[in-house]
ZAMARGU-4260 file (C-alpha; in steps of 0.2 Angstrom, whole numbers, plus 5000, padded with zeros to 4 digits):
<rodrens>
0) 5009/4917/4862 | 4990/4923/4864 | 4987/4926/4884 | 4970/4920/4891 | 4962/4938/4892
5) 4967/4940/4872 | 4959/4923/4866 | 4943/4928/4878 | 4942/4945/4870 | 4941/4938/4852
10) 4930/4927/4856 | 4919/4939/4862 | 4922/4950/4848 | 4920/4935/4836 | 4902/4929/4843
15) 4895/4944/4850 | 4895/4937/4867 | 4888/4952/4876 | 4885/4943/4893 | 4905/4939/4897
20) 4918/4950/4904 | 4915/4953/4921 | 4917/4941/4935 | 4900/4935/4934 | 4885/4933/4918
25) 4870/4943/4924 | 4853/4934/4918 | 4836/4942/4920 | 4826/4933/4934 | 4810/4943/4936
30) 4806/4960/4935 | 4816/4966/4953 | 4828/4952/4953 | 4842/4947/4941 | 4855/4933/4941
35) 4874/4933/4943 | 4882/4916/4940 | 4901/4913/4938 | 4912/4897/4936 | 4930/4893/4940
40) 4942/4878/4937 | 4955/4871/4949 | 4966/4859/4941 | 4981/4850/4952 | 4998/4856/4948
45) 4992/4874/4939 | 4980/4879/4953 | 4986/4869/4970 | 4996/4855/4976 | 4991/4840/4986
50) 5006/4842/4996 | 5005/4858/4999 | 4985/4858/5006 | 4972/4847/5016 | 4956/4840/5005
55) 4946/4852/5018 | 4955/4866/5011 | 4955/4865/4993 | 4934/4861/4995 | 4935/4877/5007
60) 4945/4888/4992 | 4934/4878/4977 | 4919/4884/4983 | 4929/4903/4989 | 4935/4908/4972
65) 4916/4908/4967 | 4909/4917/4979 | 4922/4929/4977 | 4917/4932/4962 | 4897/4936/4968
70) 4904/4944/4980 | 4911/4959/4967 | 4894/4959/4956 | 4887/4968/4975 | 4875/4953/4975
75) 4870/4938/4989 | 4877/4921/4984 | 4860/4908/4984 | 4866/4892/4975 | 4883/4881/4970
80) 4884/4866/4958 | 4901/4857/4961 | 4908/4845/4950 | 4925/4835/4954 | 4937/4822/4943
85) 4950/4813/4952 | 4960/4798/4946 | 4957/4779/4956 | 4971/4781/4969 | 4962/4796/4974
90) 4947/4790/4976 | 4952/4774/4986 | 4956/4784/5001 | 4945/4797/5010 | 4948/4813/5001
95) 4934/4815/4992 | 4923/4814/5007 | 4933/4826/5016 | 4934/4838/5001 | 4915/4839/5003
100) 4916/4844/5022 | 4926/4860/5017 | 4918/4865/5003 | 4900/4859/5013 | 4906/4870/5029
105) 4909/4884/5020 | 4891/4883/5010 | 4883/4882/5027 | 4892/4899/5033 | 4887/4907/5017
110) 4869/4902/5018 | 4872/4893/4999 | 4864/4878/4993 | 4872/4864/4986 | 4859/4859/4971
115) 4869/4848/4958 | 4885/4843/4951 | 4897/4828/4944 | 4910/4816/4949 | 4921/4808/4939
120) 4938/4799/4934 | 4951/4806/4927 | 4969/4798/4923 | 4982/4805/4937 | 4975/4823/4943
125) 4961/4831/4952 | 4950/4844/4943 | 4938/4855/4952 | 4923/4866/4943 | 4914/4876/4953
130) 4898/4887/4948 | 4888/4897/4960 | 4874/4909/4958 | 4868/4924/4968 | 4856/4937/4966
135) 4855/4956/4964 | 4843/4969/4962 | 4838/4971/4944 | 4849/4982/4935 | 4861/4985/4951
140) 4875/4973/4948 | 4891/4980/4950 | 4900/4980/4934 | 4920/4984/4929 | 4913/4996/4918
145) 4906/5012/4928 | 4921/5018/4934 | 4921/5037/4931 | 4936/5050/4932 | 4938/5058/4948
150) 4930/5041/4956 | 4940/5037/4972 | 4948/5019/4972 | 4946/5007/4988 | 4952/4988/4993
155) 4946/4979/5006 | 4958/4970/5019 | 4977/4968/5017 | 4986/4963/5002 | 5000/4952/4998
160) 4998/4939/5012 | 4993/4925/4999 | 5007/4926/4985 | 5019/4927/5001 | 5009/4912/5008
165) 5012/4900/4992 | 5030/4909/4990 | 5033/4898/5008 | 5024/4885/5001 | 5035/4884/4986
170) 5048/4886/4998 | 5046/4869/5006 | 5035/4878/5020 | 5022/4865/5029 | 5006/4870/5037
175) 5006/4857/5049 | 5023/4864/5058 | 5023/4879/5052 | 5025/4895/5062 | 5014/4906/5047
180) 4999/4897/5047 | 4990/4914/5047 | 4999/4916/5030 | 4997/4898/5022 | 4978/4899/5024
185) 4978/4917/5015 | 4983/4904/5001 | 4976/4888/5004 | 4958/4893/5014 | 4955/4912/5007
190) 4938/4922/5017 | 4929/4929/5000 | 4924/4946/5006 | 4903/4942/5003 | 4895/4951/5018
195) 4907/4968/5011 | 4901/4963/4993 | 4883/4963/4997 | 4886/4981/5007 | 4892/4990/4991
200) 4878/4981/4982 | 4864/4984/4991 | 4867/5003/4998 | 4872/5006/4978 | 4889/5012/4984
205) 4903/5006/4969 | 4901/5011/4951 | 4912/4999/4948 | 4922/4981/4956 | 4934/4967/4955
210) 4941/4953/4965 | 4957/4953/4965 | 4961/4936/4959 | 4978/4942/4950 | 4982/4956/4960
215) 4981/4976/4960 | 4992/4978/4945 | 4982/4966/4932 | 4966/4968/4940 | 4964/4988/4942
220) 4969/4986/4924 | 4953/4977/4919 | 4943/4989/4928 | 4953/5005/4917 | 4950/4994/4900
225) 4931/4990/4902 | 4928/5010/4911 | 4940/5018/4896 | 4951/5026/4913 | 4965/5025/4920
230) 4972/5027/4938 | 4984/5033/4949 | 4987/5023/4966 | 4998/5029/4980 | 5013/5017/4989
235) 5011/5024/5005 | 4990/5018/5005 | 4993/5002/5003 | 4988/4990/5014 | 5002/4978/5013
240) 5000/4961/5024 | 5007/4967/5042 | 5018/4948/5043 | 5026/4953/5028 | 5035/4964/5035
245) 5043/4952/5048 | 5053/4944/5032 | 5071/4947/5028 | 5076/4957/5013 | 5083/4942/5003
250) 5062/4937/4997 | 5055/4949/4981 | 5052/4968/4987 | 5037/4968/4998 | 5025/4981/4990
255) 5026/4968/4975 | 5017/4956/4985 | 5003/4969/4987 | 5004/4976/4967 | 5007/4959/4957
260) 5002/4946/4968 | 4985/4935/4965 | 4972/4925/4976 | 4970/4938/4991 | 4951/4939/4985
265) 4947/4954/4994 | 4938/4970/4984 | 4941/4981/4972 | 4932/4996/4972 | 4928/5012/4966
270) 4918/5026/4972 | 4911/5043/4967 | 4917/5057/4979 | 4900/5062/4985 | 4897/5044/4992
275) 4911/5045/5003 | 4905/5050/5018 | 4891/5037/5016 | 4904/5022/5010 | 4911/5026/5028
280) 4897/5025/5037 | 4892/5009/5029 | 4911/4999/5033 | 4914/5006/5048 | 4914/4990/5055
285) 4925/4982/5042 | 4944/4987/5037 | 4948/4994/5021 | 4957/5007/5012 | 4960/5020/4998
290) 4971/5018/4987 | 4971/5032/4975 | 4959/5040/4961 | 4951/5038/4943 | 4959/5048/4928
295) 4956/5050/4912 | 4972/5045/4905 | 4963/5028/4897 | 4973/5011/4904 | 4986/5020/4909
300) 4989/5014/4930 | 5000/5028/4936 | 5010/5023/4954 | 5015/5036/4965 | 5029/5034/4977
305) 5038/5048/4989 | 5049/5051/4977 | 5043/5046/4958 | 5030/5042/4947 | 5030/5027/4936
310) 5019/5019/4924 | 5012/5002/4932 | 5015/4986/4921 | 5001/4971/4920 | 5012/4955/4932
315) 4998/4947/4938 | 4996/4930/4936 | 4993/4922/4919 | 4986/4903/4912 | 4996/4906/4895
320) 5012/4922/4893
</rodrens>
């Protein structure tokens, strides 16, 4: 079966659709500013569960995913359209409103307008579609393409703390009584890195980002197939979720949350050596890491442990396998 990245990459092939392929379409605006605008679907069941989260979370994460998206094109998040279906038993109580409270909340801390949308019914599950836009300098969005070999390679934040959130969650694991809500809201109310975004964007720091949606091991790979490079990463410089460690041995090897785990949203960066020194200077106030280097062995992810080198596979995670 055709995964999701395949069928896109035809298509694009297939209709010459030059503006896809990175997490957001940039649109000329005027001649200093262009326009980024992405989209995301949230359907019930495939992307959350309503007995898993609170209809102020899953507003708060609808509206998230999108500016997560902005946020690794280097530009400032400006306006959201929101449209929502949900079936009539859903809408005979008060979710919808209280969907709108998180998703409005978040706007608000974002400085993002709310300037359109839908709502409508559908037959027994809620769908989400969220579209925001942001701006950039003309020319200066961040792409996945300008990687360069011998670039350094950073993340933002600590990793893994979502797909060991929704493995609780899966788990039978409740926020209400749960003693990792820290790690439940990694998955269900995630912090789109923007202000960090808008840093690398603004100072021209990356030549190339990504969110990580699918985690380190699918979405480093994006970065290696639209630059033409590959990587090598280091075990040891992983920031690896610090309450992951207080788990016992019987859950999935704990640098796997880091490599193949999805929806931490933070950044992923890279960064010509001779703006090192400024890329410090210009986080020092937030918390992030390097994880290894830009090579020219093209999509090939090399991972470097104390005692081996091994070829990284792609197990992030996938609509269609």
């Amino acid at each position: 079966m055709k995964t999701e990245f395949e069928f896109l990459a035809k298509l694009k092939n297939q209709y010459n659709l030059t503006k896809i392929g990175d997490d957001c379409a940039v649109l000329p605006k005027n001649s200093k500013t262009d326009t980024v605008i992405t989209t995301d679907l949230l359907v019930e069941d495939i992307d959350f569960r309503l007995s898993w989260t609170k209809p102020e979370f899953l507003g708060h994460k609808s509206l998230a995913v999108s500016l997560s998206d902005i946020a690794a094109m280097g530009a400032k998040p400006v306006w959201s359209m929101l449209s929502i279906g949900v079936p009539p038993k859903i809408w005979k109580t008060d979710f919808v409103e209280k969907f709108y409270e998180g998703y409005m909340r978040l706007a608000k801390k974002s400085d993002v307008e709310l300037v359109g949308g839908d709502v409508s019914k559908t037959p027994d599950k809620v769908v989400v579609d969220s579209i925001v836009a942001g701006e950039v300098k003309k020319g200066k969005a961040i792409l996945r393409s300008g990687a360069k070999v011998g670039d350094l390679i950073y993340v933002t934040g600590f990793l893994g703390g979502a797909s060991l959130g929704l493995e609780l969650l899966e788990n039978g694991k409740n926020f209400q009584n749960s003693k990792y809500k820290n790690l439940l809201l990694r998955q269900l109310s995630p912090d789109p890195q923007t202000e960090i975004g808008q840093i690398l964007g603004s100072k021209n720091l990356a030549t190339s980002m990504i969110d990580l949606s699918d985690g380190i091991s699918s979405d480093l790979k994006h970065i290696c197939s639209a630059s033409r490079v590959g990587a090598k990463i280091f075990t040891k410089n992983l920031p690896v979720e610090p309450e992951i460690f207080n788990f016992e041995s019987k859950l999935r090897d704990k640098i796997s949350y880091t490599l193949d785990g999805g929806e931490d949203f933070e950044l992923l960066f890279t960064v010509a050596p001779k703006k090192n020194f400024q890329l410090q200077k210009a986080l020092k106030n937030h918390h992030f890491s390097q994880l290894g280097v830009i090579t020219s062995n093209r999509e090939i992810i090399e991972l470097i442990t104390a005692s081996e080198t091994s070829v990284l596979p792609s197990k992030g995670f996938q609509h269609f396998e």
